[in-house]
Each structure stands twice: as C-alpha cells, then as structure tokens.
VEXKEPA-565494 format. One record per residue: x negated, y, z negated of N, C-alpha, C, O, CB in turn; residue in three letters. Coordinates in steps of 0.02 Angstrom, whole numbers, plus 50000, padded with zeros to 5 digits. Each point is the difference from the previous one (the first is absolute). Glycine has a CB too. Example, Ala and Ser with C-alpha at 12.3 -4.5 7.8 and 13.67 -1.06 7.14 Angstrom:
<rs>
493404971649610500455005950000499555006050000499484999949967501474994249971ALA 499235011250098499585005949997500395005549963499755005549992499664991350116SER 
</rs>
This chain:
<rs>
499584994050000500425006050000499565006250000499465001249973501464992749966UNK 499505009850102499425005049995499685005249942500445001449960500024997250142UNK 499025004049885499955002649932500285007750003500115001749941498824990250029UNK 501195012050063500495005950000500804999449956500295003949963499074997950163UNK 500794991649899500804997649969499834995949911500315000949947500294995050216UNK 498945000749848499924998249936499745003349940500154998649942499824993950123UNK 499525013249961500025005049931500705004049987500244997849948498445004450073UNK 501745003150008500405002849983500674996449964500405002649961498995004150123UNK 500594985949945500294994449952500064999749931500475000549961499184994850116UNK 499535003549917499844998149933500105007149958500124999949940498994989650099UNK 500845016849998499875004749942500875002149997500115003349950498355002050073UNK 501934993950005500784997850014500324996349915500365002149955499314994350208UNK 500014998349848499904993849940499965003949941500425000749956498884990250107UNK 499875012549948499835001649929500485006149955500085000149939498674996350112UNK 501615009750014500355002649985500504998549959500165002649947499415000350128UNK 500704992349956500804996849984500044996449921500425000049956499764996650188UNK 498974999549866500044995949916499805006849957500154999349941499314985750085UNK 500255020849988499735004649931500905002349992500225000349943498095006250086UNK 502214995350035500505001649982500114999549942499975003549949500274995050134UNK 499964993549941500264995249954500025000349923500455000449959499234994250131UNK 499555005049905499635000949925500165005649974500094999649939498994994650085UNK 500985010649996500075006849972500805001849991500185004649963498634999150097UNK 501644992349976500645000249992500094997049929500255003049952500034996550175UNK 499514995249873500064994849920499865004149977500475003249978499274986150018UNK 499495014049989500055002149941500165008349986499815003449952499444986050036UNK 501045012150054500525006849991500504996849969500215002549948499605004950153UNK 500494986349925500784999249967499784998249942500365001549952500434994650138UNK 498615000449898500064994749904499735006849960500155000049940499304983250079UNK 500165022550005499895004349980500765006749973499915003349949498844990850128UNK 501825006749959500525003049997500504995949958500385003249964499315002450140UNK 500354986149898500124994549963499865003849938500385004449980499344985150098UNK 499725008749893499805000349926500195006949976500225000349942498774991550069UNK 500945015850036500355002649969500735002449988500275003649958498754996450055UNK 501164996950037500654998449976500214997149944500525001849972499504998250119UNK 499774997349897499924994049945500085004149910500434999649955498504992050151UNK 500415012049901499865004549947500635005749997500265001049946498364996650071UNK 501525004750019500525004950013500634995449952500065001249940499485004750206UNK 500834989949883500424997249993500174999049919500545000949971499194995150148UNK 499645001949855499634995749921500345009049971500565000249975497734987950047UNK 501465016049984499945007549979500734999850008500235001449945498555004950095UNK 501714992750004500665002950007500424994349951500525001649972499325004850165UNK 499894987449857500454997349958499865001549932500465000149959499714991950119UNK 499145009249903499865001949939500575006249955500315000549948498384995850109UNK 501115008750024500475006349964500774997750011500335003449961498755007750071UNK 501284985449998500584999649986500064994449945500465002049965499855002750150UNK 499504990349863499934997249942500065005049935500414999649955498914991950115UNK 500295012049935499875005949934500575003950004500255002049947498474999750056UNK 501564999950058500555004849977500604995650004500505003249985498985008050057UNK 500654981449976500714997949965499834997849920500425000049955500144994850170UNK 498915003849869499915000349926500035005849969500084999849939499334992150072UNK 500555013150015500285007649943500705000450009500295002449952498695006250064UNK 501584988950058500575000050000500114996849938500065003049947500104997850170UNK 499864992949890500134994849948500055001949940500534999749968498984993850089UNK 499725009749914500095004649953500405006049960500125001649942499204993550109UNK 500845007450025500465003549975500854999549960500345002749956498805000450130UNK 500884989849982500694996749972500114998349948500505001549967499564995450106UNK 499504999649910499704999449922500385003349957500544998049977498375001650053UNK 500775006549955499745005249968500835004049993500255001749946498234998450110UNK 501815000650004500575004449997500474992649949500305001749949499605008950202UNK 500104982849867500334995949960500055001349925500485001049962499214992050124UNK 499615006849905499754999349911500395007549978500285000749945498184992050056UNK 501525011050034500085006649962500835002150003500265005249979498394998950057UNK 501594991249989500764999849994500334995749930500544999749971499405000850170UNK 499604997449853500034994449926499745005749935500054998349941499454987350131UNK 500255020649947499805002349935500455007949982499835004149957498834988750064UNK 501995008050030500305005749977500864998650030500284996550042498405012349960UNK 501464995449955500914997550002500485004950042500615000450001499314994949869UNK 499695007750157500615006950050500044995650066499544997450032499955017749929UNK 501374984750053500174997350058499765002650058500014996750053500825000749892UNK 498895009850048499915003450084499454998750017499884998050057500715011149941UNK 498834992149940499424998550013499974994850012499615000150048500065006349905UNK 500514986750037499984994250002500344998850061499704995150023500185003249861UNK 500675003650166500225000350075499435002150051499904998350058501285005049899UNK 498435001849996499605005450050499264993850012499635000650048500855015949887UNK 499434978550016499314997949981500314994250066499534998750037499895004349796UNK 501114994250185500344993349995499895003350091499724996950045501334997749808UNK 499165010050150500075000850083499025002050006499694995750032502045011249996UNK 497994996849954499325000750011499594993649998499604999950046500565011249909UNK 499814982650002499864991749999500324999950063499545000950039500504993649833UNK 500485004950160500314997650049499685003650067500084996750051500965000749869UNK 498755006450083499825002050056499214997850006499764996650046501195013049953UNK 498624993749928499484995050003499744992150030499534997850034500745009849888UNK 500184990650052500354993550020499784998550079499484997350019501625005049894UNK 499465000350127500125001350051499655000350035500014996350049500565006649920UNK 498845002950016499305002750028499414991949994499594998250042500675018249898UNK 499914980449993499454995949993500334994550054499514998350034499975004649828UNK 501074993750161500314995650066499545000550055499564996350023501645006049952UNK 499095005750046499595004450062499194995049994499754995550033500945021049947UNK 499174986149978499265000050028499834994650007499574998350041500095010049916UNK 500734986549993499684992950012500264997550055499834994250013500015003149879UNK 500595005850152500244996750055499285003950061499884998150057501845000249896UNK 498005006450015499655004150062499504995950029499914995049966500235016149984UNK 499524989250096499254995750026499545008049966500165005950000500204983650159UNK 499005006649814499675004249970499575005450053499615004449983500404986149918UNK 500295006950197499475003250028500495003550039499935001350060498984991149937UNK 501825009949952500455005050039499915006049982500485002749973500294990450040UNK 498585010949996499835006349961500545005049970499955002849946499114996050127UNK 501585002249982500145005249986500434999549962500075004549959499604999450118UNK 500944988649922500194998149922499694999249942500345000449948500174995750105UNK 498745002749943499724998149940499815009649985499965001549941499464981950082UNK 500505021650023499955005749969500715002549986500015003449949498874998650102UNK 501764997449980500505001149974500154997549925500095004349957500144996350160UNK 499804992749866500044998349951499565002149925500174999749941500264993250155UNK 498915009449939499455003049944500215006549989499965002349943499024991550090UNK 501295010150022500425006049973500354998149956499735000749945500345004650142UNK 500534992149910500574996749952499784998149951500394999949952500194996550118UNK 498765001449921499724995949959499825007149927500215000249942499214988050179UNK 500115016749920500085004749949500365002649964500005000849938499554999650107UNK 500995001950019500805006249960500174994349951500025002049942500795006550175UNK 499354982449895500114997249943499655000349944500254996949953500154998050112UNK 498955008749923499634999349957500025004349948499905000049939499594995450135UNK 500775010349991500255007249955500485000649973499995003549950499615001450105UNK 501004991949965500624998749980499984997849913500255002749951500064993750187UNK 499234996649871499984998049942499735003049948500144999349941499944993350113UNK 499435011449974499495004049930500585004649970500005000249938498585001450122UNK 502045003349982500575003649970500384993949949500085000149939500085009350180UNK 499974987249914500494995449937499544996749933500244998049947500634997250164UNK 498335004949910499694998949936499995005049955500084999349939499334994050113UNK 500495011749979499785006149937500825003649994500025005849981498374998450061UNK 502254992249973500565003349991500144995149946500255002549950500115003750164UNK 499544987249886500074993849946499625001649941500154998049943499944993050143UNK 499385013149928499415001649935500255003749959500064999149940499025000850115UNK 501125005949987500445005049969500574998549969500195004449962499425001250109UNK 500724989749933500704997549967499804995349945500244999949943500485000850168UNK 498894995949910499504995549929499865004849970500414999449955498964991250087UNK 500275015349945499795003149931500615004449983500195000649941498464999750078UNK 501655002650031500785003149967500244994249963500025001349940500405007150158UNK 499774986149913500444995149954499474998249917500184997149949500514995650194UNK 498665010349874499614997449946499895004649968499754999449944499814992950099UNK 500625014249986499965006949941500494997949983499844996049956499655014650075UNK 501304989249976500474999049973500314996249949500445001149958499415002550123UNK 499664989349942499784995149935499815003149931500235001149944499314991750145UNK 499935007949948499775002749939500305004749942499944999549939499334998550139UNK 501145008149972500285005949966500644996049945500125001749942499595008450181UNK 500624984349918500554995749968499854997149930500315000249947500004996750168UNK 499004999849910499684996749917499825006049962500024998649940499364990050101UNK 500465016749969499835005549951500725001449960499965000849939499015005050144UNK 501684994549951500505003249979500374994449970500125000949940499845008850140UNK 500304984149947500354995749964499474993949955500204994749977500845008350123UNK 498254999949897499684992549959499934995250019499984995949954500345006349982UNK 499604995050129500344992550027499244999550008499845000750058501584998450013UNK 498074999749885499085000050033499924991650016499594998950045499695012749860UNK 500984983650072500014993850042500334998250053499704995650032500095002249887UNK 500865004450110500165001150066499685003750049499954998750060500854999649892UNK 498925007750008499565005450055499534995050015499934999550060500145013549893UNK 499504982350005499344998850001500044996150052499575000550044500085000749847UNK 500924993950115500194994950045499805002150068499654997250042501294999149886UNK 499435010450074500185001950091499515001950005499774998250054501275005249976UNK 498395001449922499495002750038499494996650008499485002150025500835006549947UNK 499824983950002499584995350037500194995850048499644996050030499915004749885UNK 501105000450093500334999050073499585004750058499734998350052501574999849887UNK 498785009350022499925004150077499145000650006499805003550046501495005649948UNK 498214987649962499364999250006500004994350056499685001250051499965003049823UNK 500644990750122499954995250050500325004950050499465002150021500584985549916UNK 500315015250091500235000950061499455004550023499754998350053501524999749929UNK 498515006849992499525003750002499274997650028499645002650043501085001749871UNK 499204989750043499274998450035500274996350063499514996750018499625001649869UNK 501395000550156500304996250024500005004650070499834997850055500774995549835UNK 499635013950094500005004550034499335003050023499885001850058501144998749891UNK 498574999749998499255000949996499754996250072499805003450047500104996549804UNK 500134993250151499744999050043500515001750102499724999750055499554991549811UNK 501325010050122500135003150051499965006250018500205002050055500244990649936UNK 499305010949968499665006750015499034999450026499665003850035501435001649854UNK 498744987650072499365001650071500294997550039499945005250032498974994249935UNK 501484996450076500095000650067500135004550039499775001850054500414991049920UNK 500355009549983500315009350038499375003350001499985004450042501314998549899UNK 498114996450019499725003150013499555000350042499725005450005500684995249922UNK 499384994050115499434998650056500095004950051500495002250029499454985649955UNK 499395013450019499875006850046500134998550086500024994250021498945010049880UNK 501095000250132500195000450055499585004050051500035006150001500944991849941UNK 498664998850099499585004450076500395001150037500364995350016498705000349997UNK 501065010650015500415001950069499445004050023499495002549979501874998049994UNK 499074998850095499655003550061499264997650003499585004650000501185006249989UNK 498994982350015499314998950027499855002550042500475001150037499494991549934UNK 499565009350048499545001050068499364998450019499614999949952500985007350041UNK 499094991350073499374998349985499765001550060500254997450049499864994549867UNK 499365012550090499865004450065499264996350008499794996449954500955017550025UNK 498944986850072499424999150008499635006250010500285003750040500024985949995UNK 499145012649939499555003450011499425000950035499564995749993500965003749940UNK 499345006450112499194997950020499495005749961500085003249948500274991650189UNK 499195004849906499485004349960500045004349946499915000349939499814999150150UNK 500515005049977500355007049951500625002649968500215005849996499164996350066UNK 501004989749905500285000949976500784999450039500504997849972498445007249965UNK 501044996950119500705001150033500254993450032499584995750015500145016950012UNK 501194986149989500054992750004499774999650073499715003450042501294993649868UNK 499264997250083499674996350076500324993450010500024995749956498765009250033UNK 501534994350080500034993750017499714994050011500194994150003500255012250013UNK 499004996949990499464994550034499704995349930499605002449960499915007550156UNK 500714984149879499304997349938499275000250043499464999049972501394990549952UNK 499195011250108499164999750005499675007749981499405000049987500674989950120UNK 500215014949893499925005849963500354998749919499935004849962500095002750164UNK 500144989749862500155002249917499694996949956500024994049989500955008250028UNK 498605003349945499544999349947500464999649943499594997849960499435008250092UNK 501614994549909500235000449955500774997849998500325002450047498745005249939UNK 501204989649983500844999850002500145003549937499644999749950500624988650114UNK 500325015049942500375004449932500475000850000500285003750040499165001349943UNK 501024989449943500644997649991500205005149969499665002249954500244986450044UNK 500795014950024500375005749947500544995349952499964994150019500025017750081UNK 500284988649870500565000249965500255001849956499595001049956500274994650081UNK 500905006149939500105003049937500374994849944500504996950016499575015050053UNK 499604987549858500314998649950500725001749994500085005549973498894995149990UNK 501564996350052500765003250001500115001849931499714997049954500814995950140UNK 499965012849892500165001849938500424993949964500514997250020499445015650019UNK 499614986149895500414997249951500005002049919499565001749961500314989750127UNK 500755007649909500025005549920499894992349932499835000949941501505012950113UNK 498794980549972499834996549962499454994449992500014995049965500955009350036UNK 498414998750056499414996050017499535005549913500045005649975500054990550229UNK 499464996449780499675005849946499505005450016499604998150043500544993249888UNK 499805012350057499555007250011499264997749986499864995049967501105014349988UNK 498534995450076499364998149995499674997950057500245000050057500044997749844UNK 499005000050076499584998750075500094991550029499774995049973499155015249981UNK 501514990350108499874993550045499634997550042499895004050046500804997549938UNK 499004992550024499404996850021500514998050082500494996349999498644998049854UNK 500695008250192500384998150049499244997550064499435002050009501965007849949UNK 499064985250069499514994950022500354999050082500524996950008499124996249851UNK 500075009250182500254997450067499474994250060499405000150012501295013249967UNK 499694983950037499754994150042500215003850095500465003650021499904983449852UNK 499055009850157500185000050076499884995150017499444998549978500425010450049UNK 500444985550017499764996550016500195000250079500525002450023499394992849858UNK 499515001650162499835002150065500434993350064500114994149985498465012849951UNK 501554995450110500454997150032499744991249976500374996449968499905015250141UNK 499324987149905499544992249992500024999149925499594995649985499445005350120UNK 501335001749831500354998349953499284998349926499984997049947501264997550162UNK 498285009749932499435003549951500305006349960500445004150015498574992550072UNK 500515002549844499955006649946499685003550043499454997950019500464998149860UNK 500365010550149499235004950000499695005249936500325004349969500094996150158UNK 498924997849866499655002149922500024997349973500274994950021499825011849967UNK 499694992949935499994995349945499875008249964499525003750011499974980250022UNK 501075017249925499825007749928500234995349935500165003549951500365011550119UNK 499524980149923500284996149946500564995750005500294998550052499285009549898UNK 500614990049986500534995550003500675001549948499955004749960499044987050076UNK 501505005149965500445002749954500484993849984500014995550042499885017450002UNK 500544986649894500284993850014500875002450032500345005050013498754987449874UNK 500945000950115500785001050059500414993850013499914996250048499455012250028UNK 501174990649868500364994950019499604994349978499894995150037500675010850054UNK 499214994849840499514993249975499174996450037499734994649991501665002649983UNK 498415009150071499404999150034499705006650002500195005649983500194984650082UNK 499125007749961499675006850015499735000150070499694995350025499995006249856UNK 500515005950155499765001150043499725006550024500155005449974500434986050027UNK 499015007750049499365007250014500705005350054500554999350028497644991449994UNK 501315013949965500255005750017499565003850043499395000649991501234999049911UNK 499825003950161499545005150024499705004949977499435001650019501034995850038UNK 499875005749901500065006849970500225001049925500524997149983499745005350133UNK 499435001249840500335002249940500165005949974499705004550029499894987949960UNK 500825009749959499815006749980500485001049941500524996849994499075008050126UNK 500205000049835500425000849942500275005750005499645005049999499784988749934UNK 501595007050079500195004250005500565001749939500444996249980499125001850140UNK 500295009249855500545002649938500565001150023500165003850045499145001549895UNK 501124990050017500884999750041500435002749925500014997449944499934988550167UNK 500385020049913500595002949963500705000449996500375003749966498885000050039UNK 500934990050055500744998349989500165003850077500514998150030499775001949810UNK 499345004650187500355003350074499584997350033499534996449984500965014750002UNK 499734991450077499704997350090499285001549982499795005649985501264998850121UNK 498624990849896499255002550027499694996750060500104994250015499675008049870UNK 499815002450150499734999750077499394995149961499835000849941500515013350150UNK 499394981049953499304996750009499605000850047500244999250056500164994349898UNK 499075007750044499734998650073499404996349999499615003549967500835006550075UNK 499274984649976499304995449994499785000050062500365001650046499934990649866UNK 499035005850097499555000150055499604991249994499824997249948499985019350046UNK 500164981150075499634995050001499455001150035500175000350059500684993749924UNK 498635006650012499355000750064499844993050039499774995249969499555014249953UNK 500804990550135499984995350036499385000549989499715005449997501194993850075UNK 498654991549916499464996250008500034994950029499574995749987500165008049939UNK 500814994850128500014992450037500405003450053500265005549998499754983449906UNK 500005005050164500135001350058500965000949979500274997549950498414995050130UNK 501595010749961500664999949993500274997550076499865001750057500135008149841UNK 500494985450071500314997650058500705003849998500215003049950499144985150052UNK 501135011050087500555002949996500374995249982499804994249998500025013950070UNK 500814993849915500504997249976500755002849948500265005550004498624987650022UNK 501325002149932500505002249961499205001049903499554996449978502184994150123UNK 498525015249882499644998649927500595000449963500545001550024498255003749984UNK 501074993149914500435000849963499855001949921499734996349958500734996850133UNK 499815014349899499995002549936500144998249947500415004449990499665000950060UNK 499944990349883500334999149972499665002949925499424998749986501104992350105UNK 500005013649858499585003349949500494997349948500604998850009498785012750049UNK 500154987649873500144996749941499995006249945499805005750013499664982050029UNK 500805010249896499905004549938500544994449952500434996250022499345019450039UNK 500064985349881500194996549942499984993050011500364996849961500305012050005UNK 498884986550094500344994149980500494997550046500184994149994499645009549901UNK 500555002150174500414997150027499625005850080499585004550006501704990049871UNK 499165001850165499745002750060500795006050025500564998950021498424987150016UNK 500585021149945500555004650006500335001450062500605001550002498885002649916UNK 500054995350145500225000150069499644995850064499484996849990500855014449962UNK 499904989150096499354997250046500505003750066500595001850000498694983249936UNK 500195015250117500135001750056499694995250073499634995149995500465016649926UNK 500104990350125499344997250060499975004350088500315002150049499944983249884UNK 499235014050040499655008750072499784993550053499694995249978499385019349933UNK 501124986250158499524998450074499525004950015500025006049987500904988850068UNK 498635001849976499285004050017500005000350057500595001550002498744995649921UNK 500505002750140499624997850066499315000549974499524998650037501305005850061UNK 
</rs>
C-alpha cells in the first residue's frame, strides 16, 4: 500500500483513540463532581428537615405548657403548616435548587415565627409567677406556692432550651467575588489573586451578645477545602476551615467581610460558601466560575 495513504491513516487512528481517552476522562472527571455536589445538597437538605422536625416538636411541647384557647389554636395551625413545609421537602429531590431555596426561605420566617411565640410564652410564664407569688404573700398558701414554682422552674428550663434554638444565628446575603491584583473583581480565575465572602449576621434579639468565632468553608468545584486557617467542631466532628475571625455581635444586622489569598491553581466551576458560628452551620451558598 502505498505510504502517502498509510501515514495519514495511522495519524487518523491516533487522533480518534486520544479523542476517546480524553472524552472518558472529562466524563469520570464531571462524574465525581457531580458526585460531591450532590453529597453537599443532601447534607443541607437533611439538616434543614431536621430543624423542620424540630420545630414541630417544639410548637407541640409548648402547647402542653399553657392554658389559653387562642394561643393554643394559633400554636396548632403554625405546627400544622410547619408540618406541611417538613412533607414538601421530603418529597423534594435534593438537586431541585429552586425548591430547596424556596423551602429554606420558609424555613427561616418559620424560625422567626417561633422565636415570637417563645418570648410571648416567657412573658406569660413569669406574669403567672409574679402573680404566684403575690397570691402566697397575701393568702399564706407557702406550700402550694412552693409546689407551682417548682412546676414553673421545670417549664422554664424546658423553655431555656428552646430559646437556644430560636436563638441560632443567621447569614444572609452571601457573596463571593473574586479578586485580582488590585483589588477590583474579575471574572477571569486566572487573574484572581483573592476571593472575598460578604455577609450579614441577621438581626436577632434573642442570640447571646458578645464576640462570635465565625468560621467559613469554600469548597472548590472538585469538592476540595480551599486553605487550611483551622478547625472547629460541627455536628460531633471537627472540621477545617477556610477562613476565621472573631466578630462582636449585639443582637442587630452585622456586615462581615473575609478575604482568602489564593495559593493554588483555581479551577472553573460551581464553589460553595458555607459559614458556621455556635456549633451550627448559619448559611451556605454556591457561586459558578468560568
């Protein structure tokens, strides 16, 4: 055969098999992160039907500890809708984004809802316990008083602990820009020297006051930490963090802003924000790159 026809053949061949090879491992490469993605979306919808759940809970028990019919209608339809919300989600696929962010909306206002009926229940617990009290001062009854106000000590520490839930803090509005040199954003990762996550502490009047250790994670489309600034625990483990910082929280909105200095190649893709404080993971987000 002649050799004009048989080289352009073979390099024909060689074309077609590097295709090949490079097709595989684009797909087992987009595979795996898919993969990681997925792990991340069931995680966070796991965590938030377990705060539904919680909540249902929570509005139950506290119908068992006060005797007004309205309040007790008002607690009975708010469980019920809770309720409702926790169905939803378990019926959702964890990779239907825009139900699982609909529902995390819902997920808050329920959160807020409940912190009003906690600190409206608190308030009616110590009115009924000044009143106690004022009763045993005037008619003498100090072994009946003694009874209830160790009744309303149990409900109290009872309540105690549904006020830290109401109280877990809240990130809104993440953001996460890339930076280059001088500071200004940029599309390009191959120009960005820095990423810088905004977000704000949402106002809460019953989170405790003082300085919070807030801890945010990125992790990169291929389902890497980027950085190592320490570790923190979380959900009975411990895990590293991109970023740290100690911020003074007074019960209102406060702005954050952290910086990561890129030291490794950045690939494009989906990243994903996710920032911690007390022990629970307050928000997460997820940015595409090219």
């Amino acid at each position: 055969m002649n050799k004009k026809i048989i080289i352009p053949m073979v390099l024909i061949g060689l074309l077609l098999i590097s295709g090949i090879v490079y097709l595989g491992l684009s797909l087992n490469k987009q595979k795996q992160e898919n993969k990681a993605m997925q792990e991340l979306a069931e995680l966070d919808k796991k965590e938030m039907e377990n705060e539904y759940q919680q909540f249902a809970n929570q509005y139950s028990e506290m119908k068992t500890q006060i005797t007004n019919d309205s309040i007790v209608a008002q607690l009975t339809a708010e469980q019920e809708k809770t309720q409702r919300l926790l169905d939803e989600l378990r019926r959702v696929k964890s990779s239907d984004a825009r139900e699982i962010a609909r529902l995390k909306k819902e997920l808050a206002t329920v959160r807020a809802v409940l912190r009003s009926y906690v600190l409206e229940i608190d308030s009616l617990n110590r009115l009924n316990q000044n009143l106690t009290a004022e009763n045993t001062r005037v008619k003498g009854q100090y072994e009946e008083a003694t009874r209830q106000i160790e009744g309303l000590n149990t409900e109290k520490a009872s309540l105690s602990e549904k006020v830290a839930i109401a109280a877990q803090l809240d990130a809104v509005g993440i953001s996460l820009q890339a930076k280059d040199k001088r500071g200004k954003d940029t599309k390009k990762l191959s120009k960005c020297r820095a990423f810088q996550v905004n977000f704000s502490i949402a106002k809460n009047v019953t989170a405790g006051n003082g300085t919070k250790d807030i801890y945010v994670r990125i992790m990169s489309p291929s389902g890497n930490l980027l950085g190592n600034a320490g570790s923190f625990d979380y959900e009975n483990k411990t895990l590293q963090c991109s970023m740290k910082r100690s911020v003074e929280y007074g019960g209102q909105e406060t702005p954050v802003t952290m910086y990561w200095q890129v030291n490794q190649a950045l690939e494009a893709g989906t990243y994903n924000v996710s920032v911690f404080a007390d022990g629970n993971m307050i928000g997460s987000r997820s940015f595409t790159f090219n």
